[in-house]
C-alpha positions in Angstrom: 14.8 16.4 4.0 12.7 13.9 1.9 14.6 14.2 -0.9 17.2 12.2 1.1 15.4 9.8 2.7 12.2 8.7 0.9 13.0 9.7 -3.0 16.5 8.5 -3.8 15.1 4.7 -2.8 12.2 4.3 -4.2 12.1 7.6 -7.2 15.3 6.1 -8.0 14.1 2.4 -8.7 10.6 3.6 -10.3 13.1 5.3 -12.5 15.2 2.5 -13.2 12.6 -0.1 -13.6 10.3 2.2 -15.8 7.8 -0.4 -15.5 4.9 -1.0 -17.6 1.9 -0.2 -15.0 -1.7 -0.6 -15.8 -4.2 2.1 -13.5 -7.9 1.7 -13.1 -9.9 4.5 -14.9 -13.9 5.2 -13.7 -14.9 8.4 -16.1 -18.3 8.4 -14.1 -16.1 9.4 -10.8 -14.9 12.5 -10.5 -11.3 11.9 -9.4 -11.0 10.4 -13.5 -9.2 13.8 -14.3 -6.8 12.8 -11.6 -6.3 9.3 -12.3 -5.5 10.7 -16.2 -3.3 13.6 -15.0 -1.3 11.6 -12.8 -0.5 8.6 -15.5 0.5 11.2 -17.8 2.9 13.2 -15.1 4.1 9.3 -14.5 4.7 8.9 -18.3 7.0 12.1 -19.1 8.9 12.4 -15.9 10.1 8.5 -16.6 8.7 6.8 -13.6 6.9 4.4 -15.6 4.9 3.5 -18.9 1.3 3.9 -17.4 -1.9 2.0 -19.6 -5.0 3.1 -18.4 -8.2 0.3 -18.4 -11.6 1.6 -18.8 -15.2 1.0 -20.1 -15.0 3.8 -22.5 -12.3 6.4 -23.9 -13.1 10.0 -22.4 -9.1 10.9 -22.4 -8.7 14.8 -23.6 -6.4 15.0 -26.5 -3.1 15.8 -24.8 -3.4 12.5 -22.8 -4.9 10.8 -25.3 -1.5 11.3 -27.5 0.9 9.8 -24.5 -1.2 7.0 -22.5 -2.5 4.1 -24.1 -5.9 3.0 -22.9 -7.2 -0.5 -23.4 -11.1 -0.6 -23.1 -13.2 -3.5 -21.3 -16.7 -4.1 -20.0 -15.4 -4.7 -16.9 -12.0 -3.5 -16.5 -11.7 -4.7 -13.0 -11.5 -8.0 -14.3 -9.5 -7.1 -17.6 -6.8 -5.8 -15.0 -6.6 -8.4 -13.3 -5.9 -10.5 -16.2 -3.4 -8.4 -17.9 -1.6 -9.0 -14.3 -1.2 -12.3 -14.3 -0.7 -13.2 -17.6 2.6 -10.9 -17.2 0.9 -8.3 -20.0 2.1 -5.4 -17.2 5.0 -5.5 -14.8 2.2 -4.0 -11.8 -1.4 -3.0 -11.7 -2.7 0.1 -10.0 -6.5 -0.1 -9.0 -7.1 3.7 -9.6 -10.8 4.6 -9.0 -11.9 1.5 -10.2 -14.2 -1.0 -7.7 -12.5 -1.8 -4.9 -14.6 -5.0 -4.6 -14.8 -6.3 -7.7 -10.7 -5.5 -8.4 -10.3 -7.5 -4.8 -11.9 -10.3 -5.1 -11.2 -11.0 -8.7 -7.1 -11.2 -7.5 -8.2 -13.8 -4.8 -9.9 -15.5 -7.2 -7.1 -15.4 -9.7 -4.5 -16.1 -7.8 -5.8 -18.6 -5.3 -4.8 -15.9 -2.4 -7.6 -15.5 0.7 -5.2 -12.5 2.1 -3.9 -9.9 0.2 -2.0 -8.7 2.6 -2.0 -4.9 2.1 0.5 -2.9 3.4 0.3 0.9 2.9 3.4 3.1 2.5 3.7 6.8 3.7 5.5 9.5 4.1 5.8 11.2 7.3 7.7 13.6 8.5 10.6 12.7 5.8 10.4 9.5 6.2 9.2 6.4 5.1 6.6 5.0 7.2 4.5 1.5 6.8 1.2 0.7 8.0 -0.8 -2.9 8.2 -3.0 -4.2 7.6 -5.1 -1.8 6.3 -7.9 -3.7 4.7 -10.9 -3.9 7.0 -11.3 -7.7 6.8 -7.4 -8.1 7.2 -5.0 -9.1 10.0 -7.8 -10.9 12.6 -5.0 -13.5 14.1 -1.9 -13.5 15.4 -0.6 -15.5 12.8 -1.9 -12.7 10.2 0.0 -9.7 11.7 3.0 -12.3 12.2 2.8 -12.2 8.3 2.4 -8.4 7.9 5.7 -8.4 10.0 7.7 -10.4 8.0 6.5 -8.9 4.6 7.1 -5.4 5.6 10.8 -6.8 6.1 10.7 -7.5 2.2 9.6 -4.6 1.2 12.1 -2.9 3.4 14.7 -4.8 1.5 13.8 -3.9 -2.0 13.3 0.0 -0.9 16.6 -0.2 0.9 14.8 0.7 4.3 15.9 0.0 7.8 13.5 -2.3 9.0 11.9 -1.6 13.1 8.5 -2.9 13.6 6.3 -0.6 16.0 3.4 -2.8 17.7 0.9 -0.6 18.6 -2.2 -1.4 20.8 -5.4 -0.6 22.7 -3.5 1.6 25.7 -0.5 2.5 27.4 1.2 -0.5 28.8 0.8 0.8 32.3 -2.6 1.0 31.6 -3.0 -3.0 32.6 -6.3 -3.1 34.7 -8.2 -0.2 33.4 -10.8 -2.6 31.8 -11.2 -5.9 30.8 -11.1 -4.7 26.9 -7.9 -2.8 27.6 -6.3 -5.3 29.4 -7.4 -8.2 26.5 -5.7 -6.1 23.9 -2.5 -5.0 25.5 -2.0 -8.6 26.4 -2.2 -9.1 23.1 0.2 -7.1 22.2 2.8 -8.2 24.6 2.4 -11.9 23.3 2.6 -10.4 19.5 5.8 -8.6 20.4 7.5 -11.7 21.6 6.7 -13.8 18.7 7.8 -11.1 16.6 11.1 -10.7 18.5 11.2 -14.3 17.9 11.8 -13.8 14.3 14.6 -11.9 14.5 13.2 -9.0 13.7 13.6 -5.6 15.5 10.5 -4.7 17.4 8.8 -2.0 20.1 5.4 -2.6 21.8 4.3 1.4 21.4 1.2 0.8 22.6 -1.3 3.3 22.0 1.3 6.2 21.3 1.8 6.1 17.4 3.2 9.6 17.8 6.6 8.0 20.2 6.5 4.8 17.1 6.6 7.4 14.7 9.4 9.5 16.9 11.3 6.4 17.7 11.8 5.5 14.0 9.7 2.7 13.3 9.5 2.0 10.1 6.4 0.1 10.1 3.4 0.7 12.5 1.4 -3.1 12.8 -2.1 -2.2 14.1 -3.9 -4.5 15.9 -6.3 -5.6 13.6 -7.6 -4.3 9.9 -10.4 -2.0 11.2 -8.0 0.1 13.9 -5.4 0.2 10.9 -7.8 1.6 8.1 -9.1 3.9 10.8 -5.1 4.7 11.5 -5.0 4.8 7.4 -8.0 7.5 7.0 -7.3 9.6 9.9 -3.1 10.4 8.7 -4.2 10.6 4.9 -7.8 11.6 4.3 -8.0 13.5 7.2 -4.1 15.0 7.6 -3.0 14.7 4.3 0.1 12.2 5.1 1.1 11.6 1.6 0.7 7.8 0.6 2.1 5.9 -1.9 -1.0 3.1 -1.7 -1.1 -0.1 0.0 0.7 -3.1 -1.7 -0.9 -6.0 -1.6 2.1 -8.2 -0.6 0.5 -11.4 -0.7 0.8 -12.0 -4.5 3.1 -12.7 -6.7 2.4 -10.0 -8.8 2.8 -6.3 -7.9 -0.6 -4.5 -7.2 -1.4 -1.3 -5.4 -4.3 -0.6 -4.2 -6.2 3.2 -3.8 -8.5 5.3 -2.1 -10.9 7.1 -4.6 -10.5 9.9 -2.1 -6.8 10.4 -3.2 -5.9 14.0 -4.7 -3.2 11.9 -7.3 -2.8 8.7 -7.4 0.9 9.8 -9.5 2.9 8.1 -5.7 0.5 4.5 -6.5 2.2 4.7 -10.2 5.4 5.4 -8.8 5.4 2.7 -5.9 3.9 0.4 -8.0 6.9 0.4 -10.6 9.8 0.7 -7.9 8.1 -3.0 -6.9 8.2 -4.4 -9.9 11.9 -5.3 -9.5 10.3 -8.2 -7.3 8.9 -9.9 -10.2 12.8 -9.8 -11.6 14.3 -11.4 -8.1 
């Protein structure tokens, strides 16, 4: 059941921590109500002590009584601020501008990679995916990274930690095409290096369904566009629950989100379970 497997973990620490979490809040989107709804839900069940950011105050009055909102012209860049000068314990990007919130963290923090990792929940279990960011996880040395920050946030969420390589084809595929045969290669080499960590690791190949089976607890894609298309397809299209993508590579906690999302109340709750890592 998830209630024994995914909650205790990371509910349990969201809980503890009750960190303060500031969320992203567009009123011209229409997910706004849901970005509102799910700080407040956030707020009185304990998870955390959400601040919503915005260019304007368009809270109804029952929210507006609970959740703080601090108002900015730009409160991409307000966010990003109140990050790291330590104002919140973890930012959550909400529906805000995925652009302008992105670059204005590499900026602030001197960081070229973010190095999102995405956390969902499938079929009771906790399940990682990376990179997810489109422009994200192009060399080796990238995904080599991916593997060995998945392993920390393993750690804090008390996961097991199994890396699941998955690639272009079946292994026995080898000769198919040049492309396939490129790829899977690859993935062999990846696989090795990773196993040269120390780190538990499967080459999967194509089959995300056996990684998935097998008990992989973090699918590595080969590059940013396959795993964003891997992202969209399990939540926007089959409604895998997602907790957002963490952007690992900071030293701050941030989460980031899909305007698409039907609550962004998991983000919230992710993003203050992390925020023990500021503490370590």
């Amino acid at each position: 059941m998830v209630e024994n497997r995914i909650r205790p973990s990371i509910y349990s620490l969201a809980l503890a921590n009750r960190a303060k979490v500031a969320i992203g809040l567009n009123p011209e989107i229409s997910s706004s109500g849901r970005v509102m709804n799910s700080a407040l839900f956030a707020k009185r069940e304990g998870y955390a002590d959400p601040i919503l950011v915005s260019v304007c105050d368009s809270r109804p009055p029952e929210i507006a009584e609970e959740v703080p909102l601090l108002i900015s012209e730009c409160p991409e860049r307000f966010m990003v601020n109140m990050l790291k000068e330590g104002v919140v314990d973890a930012a959550v990007r909400g529906n805000l501008s995925a652009n302008t919130m992105l670059s204005g963290l590499r900026s602030a923090f001197n960081c070229n990679n973010l190095y999102r990792i995405t956390l969902m929940e499938i079929q009771g279990r906790p399940v990682m995916l990376a990179p997810v960011g489109i422009d994200e996880g192009d060399t080796i040395e990238d995904l080599l990274t991916f593997a060995a920050k998945g392993k920390e946030i393993a750690e804090l969420l008390g996961m097991d930690y199994r890396v699941g390589v998955i690639s272009g084809g079946r292994l026995e595929d080898v000769g198919r095409s040049p492309k396939v045969d490129k790829i899977l290669s690859f993935s062999i080499s990846l696989t090795q290096r990773i196993r040269e960590m120390g780190l538990e690791v499967e080459n999967f190949g194509i089959e995300i369904e056996r990684a998935i089976k097998s008990g992989a607890s973090i699918l590595l894609a080969p590059d940013g566009i396959i795993g964003n298309i891997i992202f969209r397809s399990l939540v926007l299209v089959a409604n895998i629950d997602s907790f957002g993508a963490y952007a690992s590579g900071l030293p701050k906690v941030y989460v980031d989100t899909s305007r698409a999302k039907v609550s962004y109340f998991l983000p919230i709750v992710f993003a203050s379970a992390l925020s023990c890592k500021s503490k370590i």
